[in-house]
KEGU-465576 format. One record per residue: y, z, x of N, C-alpha, C in turn. Coordinates in nm, 2 decimals. Last residue first. Layout:
// KEGU-465576
npy, npz, npx, capy, capz, capx, cpy, cpz, cpx
Y, Z, X, Y, Z, X, Y, Z, X
...
END
This chain:
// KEGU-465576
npy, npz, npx, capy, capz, capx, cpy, cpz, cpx
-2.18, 0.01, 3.43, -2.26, 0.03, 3.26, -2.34, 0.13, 3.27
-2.13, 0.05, 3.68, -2.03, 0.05, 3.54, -2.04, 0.05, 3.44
-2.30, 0.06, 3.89, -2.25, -0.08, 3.85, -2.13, -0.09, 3.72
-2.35, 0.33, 3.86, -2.29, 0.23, 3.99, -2.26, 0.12, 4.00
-2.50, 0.38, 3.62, -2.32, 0.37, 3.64, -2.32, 0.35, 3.75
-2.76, 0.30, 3.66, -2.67, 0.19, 3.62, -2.49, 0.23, 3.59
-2.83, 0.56, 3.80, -2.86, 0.36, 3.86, -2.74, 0.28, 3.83
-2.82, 0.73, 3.61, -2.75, 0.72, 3.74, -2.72, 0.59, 3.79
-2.96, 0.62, 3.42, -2.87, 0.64, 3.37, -2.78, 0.60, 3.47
-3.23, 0.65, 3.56, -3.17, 0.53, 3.52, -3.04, 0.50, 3.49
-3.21, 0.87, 3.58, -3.25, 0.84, 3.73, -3.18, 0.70, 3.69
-3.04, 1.04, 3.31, -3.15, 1.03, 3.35, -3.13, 0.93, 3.50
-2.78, 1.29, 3.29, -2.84, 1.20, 3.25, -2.93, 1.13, 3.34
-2.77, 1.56, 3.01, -2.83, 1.53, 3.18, -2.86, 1.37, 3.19
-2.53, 1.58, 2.79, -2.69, 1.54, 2.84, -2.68, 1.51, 2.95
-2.36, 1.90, 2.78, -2.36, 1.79, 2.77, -2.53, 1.76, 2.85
-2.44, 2.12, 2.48, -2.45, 2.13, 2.64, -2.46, 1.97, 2.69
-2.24, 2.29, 2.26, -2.31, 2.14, 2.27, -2.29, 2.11, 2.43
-2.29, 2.64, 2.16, -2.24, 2.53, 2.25, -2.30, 2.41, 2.29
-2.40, 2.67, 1.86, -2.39, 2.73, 1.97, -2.31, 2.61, 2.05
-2.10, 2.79, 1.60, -2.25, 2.68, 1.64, -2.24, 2.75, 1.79
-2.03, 3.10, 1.41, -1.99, 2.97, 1.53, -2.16, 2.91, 1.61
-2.05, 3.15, 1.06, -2.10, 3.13, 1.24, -2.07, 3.07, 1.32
-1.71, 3.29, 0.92, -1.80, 3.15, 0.96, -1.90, 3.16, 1.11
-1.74, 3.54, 0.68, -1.75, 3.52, 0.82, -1.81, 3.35, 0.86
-1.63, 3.50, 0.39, -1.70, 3.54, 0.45, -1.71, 3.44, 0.57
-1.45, 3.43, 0.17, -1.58, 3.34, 0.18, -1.68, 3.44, 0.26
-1.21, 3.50, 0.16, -1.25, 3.45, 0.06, -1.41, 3.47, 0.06
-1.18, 3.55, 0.47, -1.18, 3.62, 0.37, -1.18, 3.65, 0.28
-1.20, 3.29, 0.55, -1.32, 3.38, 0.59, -1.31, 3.54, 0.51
-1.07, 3.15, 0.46, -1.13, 3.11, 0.45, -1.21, 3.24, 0.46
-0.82, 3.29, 0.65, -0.77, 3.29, 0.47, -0.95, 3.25, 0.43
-0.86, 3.18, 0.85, -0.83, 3.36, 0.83, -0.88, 3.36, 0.67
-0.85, 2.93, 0.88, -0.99, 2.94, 0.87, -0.97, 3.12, 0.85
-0.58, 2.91, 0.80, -0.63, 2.88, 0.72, -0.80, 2.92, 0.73
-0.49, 2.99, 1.09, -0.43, 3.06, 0.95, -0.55, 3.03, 0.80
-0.58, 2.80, 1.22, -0.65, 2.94, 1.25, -0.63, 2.99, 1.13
-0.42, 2.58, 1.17, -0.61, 2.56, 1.12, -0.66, 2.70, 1.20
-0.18, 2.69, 1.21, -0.21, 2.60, 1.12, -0.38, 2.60, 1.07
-0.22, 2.71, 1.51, -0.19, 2.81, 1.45, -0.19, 2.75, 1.29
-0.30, 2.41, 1.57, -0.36, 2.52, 1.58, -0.31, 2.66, 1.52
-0.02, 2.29, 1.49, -0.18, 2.25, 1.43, -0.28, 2.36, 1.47
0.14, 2.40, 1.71, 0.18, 2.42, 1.54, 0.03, 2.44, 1.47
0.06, 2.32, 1.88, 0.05, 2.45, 1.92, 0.06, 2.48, 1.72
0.13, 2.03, 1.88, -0.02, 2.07, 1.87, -0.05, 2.19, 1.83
0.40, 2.04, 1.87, 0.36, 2.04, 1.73, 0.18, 2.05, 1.75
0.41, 2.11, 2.14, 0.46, 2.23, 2.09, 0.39, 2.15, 1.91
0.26, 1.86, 2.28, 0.22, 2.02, 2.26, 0.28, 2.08, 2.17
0.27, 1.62, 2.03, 0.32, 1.65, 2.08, 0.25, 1.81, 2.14
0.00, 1.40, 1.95, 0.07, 1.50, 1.94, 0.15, 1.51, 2.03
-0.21, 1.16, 1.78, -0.13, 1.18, 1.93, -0.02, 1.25, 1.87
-0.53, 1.07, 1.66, -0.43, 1.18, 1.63, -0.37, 1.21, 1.75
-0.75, 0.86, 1.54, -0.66, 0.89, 1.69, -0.55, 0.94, 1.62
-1.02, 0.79, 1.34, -0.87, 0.83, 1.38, -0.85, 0.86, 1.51
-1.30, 0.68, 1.41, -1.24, 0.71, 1.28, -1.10, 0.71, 1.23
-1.46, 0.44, 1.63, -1.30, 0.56, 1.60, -1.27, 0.54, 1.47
-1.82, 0.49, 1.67, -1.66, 0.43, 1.60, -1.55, 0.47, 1.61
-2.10, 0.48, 1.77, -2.01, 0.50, 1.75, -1.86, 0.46, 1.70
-2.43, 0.36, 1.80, -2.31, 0.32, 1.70, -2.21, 0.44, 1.65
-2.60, 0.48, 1.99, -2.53, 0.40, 2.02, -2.38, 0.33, 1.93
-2.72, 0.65, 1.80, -2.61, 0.66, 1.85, -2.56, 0.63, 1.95
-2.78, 0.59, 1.46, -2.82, 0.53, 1.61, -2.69, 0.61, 1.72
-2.67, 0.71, 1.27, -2.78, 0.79, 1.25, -2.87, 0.70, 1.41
-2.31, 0.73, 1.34, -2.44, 0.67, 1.21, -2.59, 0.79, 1.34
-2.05, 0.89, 1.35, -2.21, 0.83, 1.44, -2.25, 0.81, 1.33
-1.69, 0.83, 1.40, -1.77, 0.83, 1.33, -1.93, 0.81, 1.42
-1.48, 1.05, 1.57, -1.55, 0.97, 1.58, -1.60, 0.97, 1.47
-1.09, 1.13, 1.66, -1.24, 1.17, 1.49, -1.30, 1.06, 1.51
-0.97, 1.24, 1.88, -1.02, 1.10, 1.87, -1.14, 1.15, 1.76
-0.62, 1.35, 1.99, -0.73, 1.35, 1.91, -0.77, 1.23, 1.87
-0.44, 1.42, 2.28, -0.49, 1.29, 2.20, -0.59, 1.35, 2.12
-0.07, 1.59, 2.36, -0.27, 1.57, 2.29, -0.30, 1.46, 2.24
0.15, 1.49, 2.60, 0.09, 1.45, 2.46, -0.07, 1.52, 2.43
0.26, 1.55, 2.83, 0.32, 1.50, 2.76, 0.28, 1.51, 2.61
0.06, 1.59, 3.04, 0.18, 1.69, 3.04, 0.26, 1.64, 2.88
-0.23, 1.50, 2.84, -0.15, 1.47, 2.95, -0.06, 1.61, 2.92
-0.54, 1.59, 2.73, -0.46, 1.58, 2.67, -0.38, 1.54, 2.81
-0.81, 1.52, 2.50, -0.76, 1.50, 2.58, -0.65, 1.52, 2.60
-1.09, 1.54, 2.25, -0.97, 1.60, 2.26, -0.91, 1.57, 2.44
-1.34, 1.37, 2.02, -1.27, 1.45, 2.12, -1.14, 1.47, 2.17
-1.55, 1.48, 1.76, -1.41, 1.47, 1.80, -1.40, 1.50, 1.95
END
């Protein structure tokens, strides 16, 4: 998922990856308002509360460090690809 947002709106983007990942997809696009974002959040806090006291403590992953990208990589976004 990613998440962008203006003065105006959140955008949520639910990707699908296959197992290349070059083959990405848009699953959904979810465009909010802030104040009904602020809702969604307090919404999927309430519920991960309720979850974890059922269930027990969720671990949080570690942080996805974006990729370095390589001498080639560099090359070829000067051209756009």
């Amino acid at each position: 998922m990613t998440v962008m947002h203006t003065k105006e709106e959140f955008v949520l983007d639910f990707m699908n990856v296959s197992y290349n990942p070059n083959a990405v997809t848009l699953g959904a696009k979810v465009i909010s308002s802030p104040e009904h974002f602020k809702r969604i959040v307090a919404a999927l806090q309430d519920n991960l509360k309720k979850y974890e006291e059922k269930f027990g403590p969720v671990e949080s992953p570690a942080p996805v460090q974006p990729a370095v990208p390589t001498q080639e990589q560099s090359e070829s976004s000067k051209f756009g690809f």
